[in-house]
Structures are given as structure tokens and as C-alpha cells.
C-alpha positions in Angstrom: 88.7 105.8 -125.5 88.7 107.3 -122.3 84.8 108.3 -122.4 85.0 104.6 -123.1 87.0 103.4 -120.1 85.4 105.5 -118.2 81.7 104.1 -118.5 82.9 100.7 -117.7 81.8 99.2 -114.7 84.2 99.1 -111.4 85.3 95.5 -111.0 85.5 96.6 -106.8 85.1 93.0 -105.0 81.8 92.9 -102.8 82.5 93.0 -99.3 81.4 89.2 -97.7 79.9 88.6 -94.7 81.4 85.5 -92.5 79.2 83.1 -90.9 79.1 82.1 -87.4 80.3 78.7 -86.5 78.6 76.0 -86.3 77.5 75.5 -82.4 78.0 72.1 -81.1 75.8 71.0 -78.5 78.1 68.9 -75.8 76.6 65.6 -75.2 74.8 65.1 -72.0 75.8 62.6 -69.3 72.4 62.2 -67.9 71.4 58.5 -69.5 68.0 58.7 -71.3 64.4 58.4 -69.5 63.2 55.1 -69.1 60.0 53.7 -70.4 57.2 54.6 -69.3 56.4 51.3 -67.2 59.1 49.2 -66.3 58.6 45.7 -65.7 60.6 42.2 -65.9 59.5 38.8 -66.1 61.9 35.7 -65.1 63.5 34.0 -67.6 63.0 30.4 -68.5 63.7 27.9 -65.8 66.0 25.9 -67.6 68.4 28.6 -68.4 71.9 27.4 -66.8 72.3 31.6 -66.7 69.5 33.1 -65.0 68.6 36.6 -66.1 65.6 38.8 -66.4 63.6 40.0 -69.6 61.9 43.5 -69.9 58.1 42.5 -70.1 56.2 44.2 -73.3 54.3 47.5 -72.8 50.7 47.4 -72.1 48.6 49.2 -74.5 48.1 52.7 -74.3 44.0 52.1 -73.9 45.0 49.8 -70.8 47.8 52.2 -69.2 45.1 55.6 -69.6 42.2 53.0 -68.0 44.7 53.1 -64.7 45.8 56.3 -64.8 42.0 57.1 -64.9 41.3 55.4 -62.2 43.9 57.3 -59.9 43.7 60.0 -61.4 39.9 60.8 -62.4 39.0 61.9 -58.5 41.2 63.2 -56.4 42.3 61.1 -53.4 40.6 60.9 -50.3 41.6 60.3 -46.5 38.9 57.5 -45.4 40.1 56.8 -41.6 42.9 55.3 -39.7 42.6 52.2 -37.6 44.6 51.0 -35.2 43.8 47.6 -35.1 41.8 45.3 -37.2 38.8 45.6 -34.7 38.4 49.2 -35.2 38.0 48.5 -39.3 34.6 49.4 -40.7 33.1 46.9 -42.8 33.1 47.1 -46.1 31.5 44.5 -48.9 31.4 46.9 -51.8 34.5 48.3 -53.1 38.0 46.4 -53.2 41.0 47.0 -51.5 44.7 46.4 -51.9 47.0 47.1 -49.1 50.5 48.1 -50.0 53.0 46.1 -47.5 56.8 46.7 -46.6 59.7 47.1 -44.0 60.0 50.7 -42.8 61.0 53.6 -44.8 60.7 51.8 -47.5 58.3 54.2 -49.7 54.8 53.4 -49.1 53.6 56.2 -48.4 55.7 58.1 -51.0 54.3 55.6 -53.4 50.5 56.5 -52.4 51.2 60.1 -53.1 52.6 59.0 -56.5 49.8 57.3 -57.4 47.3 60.0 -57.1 49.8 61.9 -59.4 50.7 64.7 -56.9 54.0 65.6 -56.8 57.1 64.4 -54.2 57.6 68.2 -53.4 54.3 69.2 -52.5 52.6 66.1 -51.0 56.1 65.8 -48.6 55.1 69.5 -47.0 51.6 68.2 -46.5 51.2 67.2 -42.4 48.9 66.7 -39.7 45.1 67.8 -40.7 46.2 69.5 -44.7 47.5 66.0 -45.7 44.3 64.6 -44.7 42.0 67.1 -46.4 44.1 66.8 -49.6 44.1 63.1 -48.9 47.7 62.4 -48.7 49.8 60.2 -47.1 51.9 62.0 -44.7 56.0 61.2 -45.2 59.0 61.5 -43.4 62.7 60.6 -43.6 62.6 58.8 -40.1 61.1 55.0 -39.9 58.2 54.4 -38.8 56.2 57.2 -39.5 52.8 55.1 -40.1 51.7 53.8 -37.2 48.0 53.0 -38.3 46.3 51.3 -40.7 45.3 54.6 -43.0 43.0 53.9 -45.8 42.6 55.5 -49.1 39.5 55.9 -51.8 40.6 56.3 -55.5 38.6 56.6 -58.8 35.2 57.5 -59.4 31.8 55.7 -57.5 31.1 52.5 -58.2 27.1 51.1 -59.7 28.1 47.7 -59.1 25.7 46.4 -55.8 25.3 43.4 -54.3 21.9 41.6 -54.1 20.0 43.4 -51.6 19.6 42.7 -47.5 17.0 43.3 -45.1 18.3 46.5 -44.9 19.5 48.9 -48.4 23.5 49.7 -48.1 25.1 52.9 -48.7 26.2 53.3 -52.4 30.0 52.7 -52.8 31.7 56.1 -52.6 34.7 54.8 -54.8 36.0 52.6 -57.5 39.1 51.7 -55.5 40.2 51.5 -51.4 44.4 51.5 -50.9 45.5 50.7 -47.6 48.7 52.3 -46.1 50.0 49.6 -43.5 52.9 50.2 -41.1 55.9 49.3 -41.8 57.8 46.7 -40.4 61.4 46.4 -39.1 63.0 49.8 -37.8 61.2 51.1 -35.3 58.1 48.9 -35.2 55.9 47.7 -32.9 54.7 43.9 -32.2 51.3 44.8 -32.2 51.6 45.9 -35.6 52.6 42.6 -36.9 49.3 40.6 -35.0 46.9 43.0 -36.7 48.5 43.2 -40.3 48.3 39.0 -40.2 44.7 39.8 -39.3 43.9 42.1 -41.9 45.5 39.6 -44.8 43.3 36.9 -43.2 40.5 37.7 -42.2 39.4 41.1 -44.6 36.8 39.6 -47.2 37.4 42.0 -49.4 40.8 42.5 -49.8 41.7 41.3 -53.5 45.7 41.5 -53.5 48.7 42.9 -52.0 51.6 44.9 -53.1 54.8 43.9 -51.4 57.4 46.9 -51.5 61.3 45.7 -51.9 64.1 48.5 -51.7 65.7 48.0 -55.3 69.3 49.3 -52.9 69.2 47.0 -49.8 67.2 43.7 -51.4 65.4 41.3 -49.8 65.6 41.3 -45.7 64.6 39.0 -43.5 61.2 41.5 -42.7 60.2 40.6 -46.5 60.9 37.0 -45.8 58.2 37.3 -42.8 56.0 38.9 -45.1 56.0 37.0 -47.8 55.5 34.1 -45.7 52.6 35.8 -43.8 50.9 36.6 -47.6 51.6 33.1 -48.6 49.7 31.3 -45.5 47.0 34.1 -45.9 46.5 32.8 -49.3 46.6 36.7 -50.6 47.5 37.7 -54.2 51.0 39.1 -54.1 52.5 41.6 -56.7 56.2 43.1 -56.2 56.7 46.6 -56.4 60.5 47.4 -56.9 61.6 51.2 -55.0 64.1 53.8 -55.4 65.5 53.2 -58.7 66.3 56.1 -59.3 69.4 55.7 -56.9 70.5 52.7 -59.0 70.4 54.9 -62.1 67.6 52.6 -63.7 70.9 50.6 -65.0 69.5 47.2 -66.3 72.4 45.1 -64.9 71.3 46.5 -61.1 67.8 45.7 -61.9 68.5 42.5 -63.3 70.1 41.2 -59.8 68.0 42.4 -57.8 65.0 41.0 -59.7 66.5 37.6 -59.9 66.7 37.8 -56.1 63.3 38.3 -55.6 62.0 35.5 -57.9 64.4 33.2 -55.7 62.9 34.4 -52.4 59.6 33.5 -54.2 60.0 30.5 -55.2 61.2 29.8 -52.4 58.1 30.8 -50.1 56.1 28.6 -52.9 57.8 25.2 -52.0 55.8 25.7 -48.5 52.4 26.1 -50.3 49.9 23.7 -52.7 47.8 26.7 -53.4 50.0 29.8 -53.4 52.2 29.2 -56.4 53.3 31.2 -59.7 50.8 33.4 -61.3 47.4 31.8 -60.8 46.1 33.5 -57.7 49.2 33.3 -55.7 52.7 35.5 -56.7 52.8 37.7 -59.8 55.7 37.1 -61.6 56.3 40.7 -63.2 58.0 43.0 -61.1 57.8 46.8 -61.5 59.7 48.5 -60.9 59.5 52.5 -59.9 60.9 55.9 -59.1 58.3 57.5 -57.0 61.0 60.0 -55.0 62.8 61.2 -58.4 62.1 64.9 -58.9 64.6 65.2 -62.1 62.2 62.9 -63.9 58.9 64.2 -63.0 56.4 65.6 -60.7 55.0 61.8 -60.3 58.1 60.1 -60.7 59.1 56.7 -63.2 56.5 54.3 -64.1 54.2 55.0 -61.8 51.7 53.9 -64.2 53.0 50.4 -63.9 52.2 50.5 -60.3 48.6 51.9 -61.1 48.3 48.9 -63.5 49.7 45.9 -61.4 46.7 47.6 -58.6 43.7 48.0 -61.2 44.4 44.4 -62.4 44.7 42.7 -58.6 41.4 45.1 -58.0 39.4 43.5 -60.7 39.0 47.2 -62.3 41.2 46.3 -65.5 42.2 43.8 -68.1 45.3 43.3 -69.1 45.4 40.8 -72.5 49.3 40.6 -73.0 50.9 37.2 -73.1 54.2 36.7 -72.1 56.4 34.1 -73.7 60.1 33.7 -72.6 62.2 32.6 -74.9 63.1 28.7 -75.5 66.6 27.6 -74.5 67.4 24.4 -76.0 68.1 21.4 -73.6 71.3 19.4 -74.0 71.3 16.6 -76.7 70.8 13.0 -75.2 72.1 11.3 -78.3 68.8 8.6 -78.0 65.3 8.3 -78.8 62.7 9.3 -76.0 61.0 5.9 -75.0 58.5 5.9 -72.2 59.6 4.7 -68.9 57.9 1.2 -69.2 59.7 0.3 -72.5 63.2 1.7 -71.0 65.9 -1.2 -71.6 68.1 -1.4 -68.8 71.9 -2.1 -69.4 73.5 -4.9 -67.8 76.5 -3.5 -65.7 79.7 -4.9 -67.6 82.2 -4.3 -64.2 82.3 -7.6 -62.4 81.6 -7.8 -58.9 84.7 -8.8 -56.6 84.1 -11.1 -53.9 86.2 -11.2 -50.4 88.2 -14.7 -52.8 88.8 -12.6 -55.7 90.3 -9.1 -54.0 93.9 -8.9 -54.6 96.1 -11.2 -52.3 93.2 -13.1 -51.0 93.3 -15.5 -53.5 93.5 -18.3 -51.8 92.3 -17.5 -49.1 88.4 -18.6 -48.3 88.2 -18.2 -44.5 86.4 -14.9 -43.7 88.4 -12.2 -42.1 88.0 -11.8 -38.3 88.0 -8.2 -37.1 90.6 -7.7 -34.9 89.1 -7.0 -30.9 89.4 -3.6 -30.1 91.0 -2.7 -27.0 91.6 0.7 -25.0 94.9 2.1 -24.8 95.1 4.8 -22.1 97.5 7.3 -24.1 100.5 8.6 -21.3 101.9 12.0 -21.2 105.3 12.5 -20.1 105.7 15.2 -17.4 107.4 17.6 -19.5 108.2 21.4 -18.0 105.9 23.4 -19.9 103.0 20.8 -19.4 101.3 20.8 -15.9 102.1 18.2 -13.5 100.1 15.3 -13.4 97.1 14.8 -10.9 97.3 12.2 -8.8 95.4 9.0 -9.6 92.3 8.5 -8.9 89.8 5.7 -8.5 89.3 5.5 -12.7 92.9 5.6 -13.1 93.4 2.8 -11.4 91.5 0.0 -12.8 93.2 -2.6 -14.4 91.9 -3.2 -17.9 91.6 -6.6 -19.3 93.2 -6.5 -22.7 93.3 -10.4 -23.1 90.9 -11.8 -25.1 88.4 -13.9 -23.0 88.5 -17.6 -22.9 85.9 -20.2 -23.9 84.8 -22.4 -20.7 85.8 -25.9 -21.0 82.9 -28.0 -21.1 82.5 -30.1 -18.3 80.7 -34.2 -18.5 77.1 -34.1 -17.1 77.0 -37.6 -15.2 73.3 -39.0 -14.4 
């Protein structure tokens, strides 16, 4: 027995080994990334509550046809022009000219495009931004003071037919011109030679007007837009520094109904400059460029890419945009045209002068009573002034009576 109890196993517990808890990750207060492009259209125009309606994304073979075009080459410094006159000519490759009051981003926004980051494209001054073919930045406004074109995308094949003499082949797809601002610290030259340029430039093919998605319209845009809208130029809005509004859509959605009403607007003035056929784009985009936490290039700056390859001519963009029906109010009655309307016959009688109340019997027409002036006396009280003494107007003696017919006298022959 004891041999026995002795070869029987121990019944010792195993010694367990404890888990760590689980580790909870606290949720983060930064709201999610946006879309990659971010664009509204308008809502219908009989919608008693106006409101704005996120526009469908592009395709991805349309969005990577921009981005190659900015993106393909790097950027390249062409010159800087003072005034229209000192432009050189140019009948080969488009341009589109970004437009907006001062400080508003324009330049930031070039620099986006290109894909370079805020960081190191705002160190870049003097002669290193033009080599790397940035746009040079600054806090204060009015740091553009010329006209500063920039080439974009790959060489062109397309020519025109040929003159007397061979042109130079095109050295880019793509020509964005940097205009100065307008507003703080501007000059009035600046505004005759930015009228010029939307005029008279043959081939300019759009413009991108730049509205702070913080401050809103200002009266500068108002100029603007009315300057675009008598130069007959294709306008698309480019919405700035959302990232200060924390891309909310309720922001957003103010500030883009704003716009469409300052557009609309500028459209009542025009036969030819009107809603999306060759006048004012009705999708608004609307972009981060300055946002470092999101990106080296910033939000939706591929919208912005888009909205210029599509004014350019360089891209297609098939999507169709249908806002949604709102139902009218019920008439209650069939639609008739307007020759077959019946009219009603009004059942309220008409009251003559007899058939007022307390007139009647009374058929003689009511003679207005003469009017007569009334000089109004003031009594000389203490805390009024005394009163002048009379003069020459004061005393005449109005005639309050009312005149007399002559009598008729006999005419003897």
C-alpha cells in the first residue's frame, strides 16, 4: 500500500500565467481626412431651403490624367511681366490664370499644384524659387507684384497650320499664370493690366477665381467677377483655407451658397456669361493647400488640378450631375395652356360714390374742400427763443376766402 501511494502521481496545481489586459486605444478627436477632391454643386432652384450637394468623385483614370499633368515635369519659372505689354506671345499652349484679393493663397496654391510641399516651397526666395520654379510666398499682402507665369506637364505635338515662318515647338502641355492680388496693399495699375490680360490674351482658356472659405465674398471678388463676366472668360471657383474651418460641411455649405448667389448675381448683367456653358462653373472646390497635418501637398488638391486640365482643354471629364427633384406645391387643377385659360368673373361688386355707406341718397359729386395755409403760432414760452421780428413774408395778408365769380355784365350794341 504505501509502495502503492507512493507511485501515484502528485496532484500539485500548475502554476498559471495571467494575461495582460486588454489595451484600449482612446479615441482620437482629430475628425477623419476628407475625400480626396472635394467639390459641391448647388441644389435645385426651386428648393424653398437652399443647400449644397457633395458632387460625385471623378474617376480614378481622370483624377491620375491631372495629377499627370502637374506632376509628370517639374515646374518651371517662364518670366514675369509687369504689364500686359511686356507679355510674349504665345498661340501654342493654353493658359489659365489663377485670380484673387491679396493673401489669399495663390501662390500657395501654385506650389501645391506641382505637388511640392508648403514647408519647403515657403523657404524657397529670390533666384532658388525661380530655378525650382516656385512661386515665392509670404505672410504679408501683396507679395506678387507681377504677372509670373508658369509651364506644367510635358511638351506638347499639337501645331498650328504653318506661317511664313516655322514656330518654336511648344515647351509645355500647360501655362498657369500667377496674377497679383487685389485689395491690401495693391496697386491701380495692377487692376488696368489684369482687365487687359482677361481681354485681350487669345489664348487664355479660363480663370480660377480664389474665395477665402474664412472671410467670404468681398467687394474685390465682386470687381472680379464682374471684370471675368464682361471679359467673357470661363470662370471656376476655387474655395481656400479649409483647413481653418475644420472641412465641417455645415461651414462649407454657407459659404458655398454665398458664392452661387454672388454668381448668379453677376449673371443677371450678361446674355452670354451664364451657368455652366462657357461662362461660371457651378462646382466649387474646395482645398487645403496650407495644411501640413494632412499632407505634404495638402486636401484635394487634385480637384484643383482637375477643374485646370478641364478649362485647359487637356482632360475630359464624363460625369453628369443630377440634383435631386423637389416636388412643387399642388395647384389642385389641370395644366391648360394660356390661350384656353378661363378667366373667373370677380363675384365682389363694385361700389360706386351712390352706393358707399351714407351716401345713399346722395348723387351730387363731392367737392373737395379748398385748401388753405394756416401759418402755425408759437407761443413765446421761456425755454423757447424769442421770436424774430417780422419780416417782409410775415407780413402778408393771406387771402383765405374763397374767390368770387364776376357778375356778368349786358354787352349793349
Amino acid at each position: 500500500m504505501q509502495m502503492m501511494e507512493a507511485a501515484s502521481p502528485s496532484t500539485t496545481p500548475k502554476p498559471t500565467t495571467k494575461l495582460p489586459p486588454p489595451t484600449t486605444t482612446p479615441p482620437s478627436s482629430e475628425p477623419p481626412p476628407p475625400a480626396p477632391v472635394l467639390s459641391y454643386f448647388p441644389g435645385p432652384s426651386n428648393d424653398p431651403d437652399p443647400r449644397a450637394i457633395q458632387s460625385p468623385l471623378p474617376s480614378p483614370d481622370i483624377l491620375a490624367a491631372s495629377d499627370t499633368v502637374f506632376t509628370s515635369f517639374p515646374p518651371r519659372f517662364l518670366y514675369a511681366a509687369p504689364r500686359f505689354m511686356n507679355l510674349p506671345v504665345n498661340t501654342l499652349v493654353p493658359e489659365v490664370c489663377l485670380i484673387g484679393r491679396s493673401n489669399v493663397g495663390k501662390s500657395t496654391l501654385l506650389n501645391a499644384l506641382s505637388g511640392a510641399s508648403s514647408y519647403s516651397a515657403g523657404r524657397a526666395h529670390g533666384l532658388d524659387a525661380r530655378r525650382s520654379g516656385h512661386a515665392i510666398t509670404s505672410a504679408r499682402a501683396g507679395c506678387t507684384k507681377t504677372m509670373n507665369a508658369f509651364a506644367f506637364g510635358p511638351p506638347t505635338t499639337a501645331r498650328p497650320a504653318p506661317p511664313p515662318s516655322p514656330p518654336r515647338p511648344p515647351s509645355s502641355a500647360l501655362v498657369v499664370m500667377d496674377m497679383p492680388g487685389y485689395g491690401l496693399n495693391s496697386q491701380k495699375d495692377w487692376g488696368v493690366e489684369i482687365a487687359k490680360y482677361l481681354g485681350r490674351r487669345a489664348v487664355l482658356r479660363g480663370a480660377v477665381l480664389l474665395i477665402d472659405a474664412v472671410a467670404g465674398v468681398k467687394d474685390g471678388d465682386r470687381m472680379a467677377l464682374s471684370l471675368l463676366r464682361d471679359a467673357g472668360v470661363r470662370t471656376a471657383v476655387v474655395m481656400t483655407k479649409a483647413d481653418k474651418l475644420g472641412y465641417a460641411h455645415e461651414g462649407i455649405d454657407k459659404m458655398c451658397i454665398s458664392v452661387w448667389d454672388e454668381l448668379r448675381k453677376s449673371e443677371r448683367r450678361s446674355q452670354t456669361w451664364t451657368e455652366g456653358s462657357g461662362g461660371w462653373e457651378p462646382e466649387i472646390w474646395v482645398t487645403g493647400a496650407g495644411d501640413p497635418k494632412r499632407g505634404s501637398a495638402g486636401v484635394s488638391i487634385t480637384g484643383a488640378r482637375l477643374a485646370i486640365c478641364k478649362m485647359a482643354g487637356l482632360v475630359e471629364d464624363p460625369r453628369v450631375f443630377e440634383a435631386p427633384v423637389v416636388a412643387s406645391p399642388a395647384t389642385g387643377g389641370k395644366v391648360v395652356p394660356f390661350d384656353q385659360i378661363q378667366w373667373a368673373v370677380s363675384s365682389t361688386p363694385v361700389r360706386t360714390r351712390a352706393q358707399k355707406p351714407g351716401r345713399e341718397r346722395s348723387q351730387k359729386p363731392i367737392r373737395e374742400k379748398s385748401r388753405t395755409w394756416k401759418p402755425v403760432v408759437r407761443e413765446n414760452r421761456e425755454d423757447m427763443p424769442a421770436r424774430e421780428p417780422a419780416s417782409a413774408f410775415d407780413r402778408v395778408k393771406w387771402n383765405t376766402s374763397p374767390a368770387k365769380k364776376p357778375r356778368r355784365q349786358p354787352v349793349s350794341f
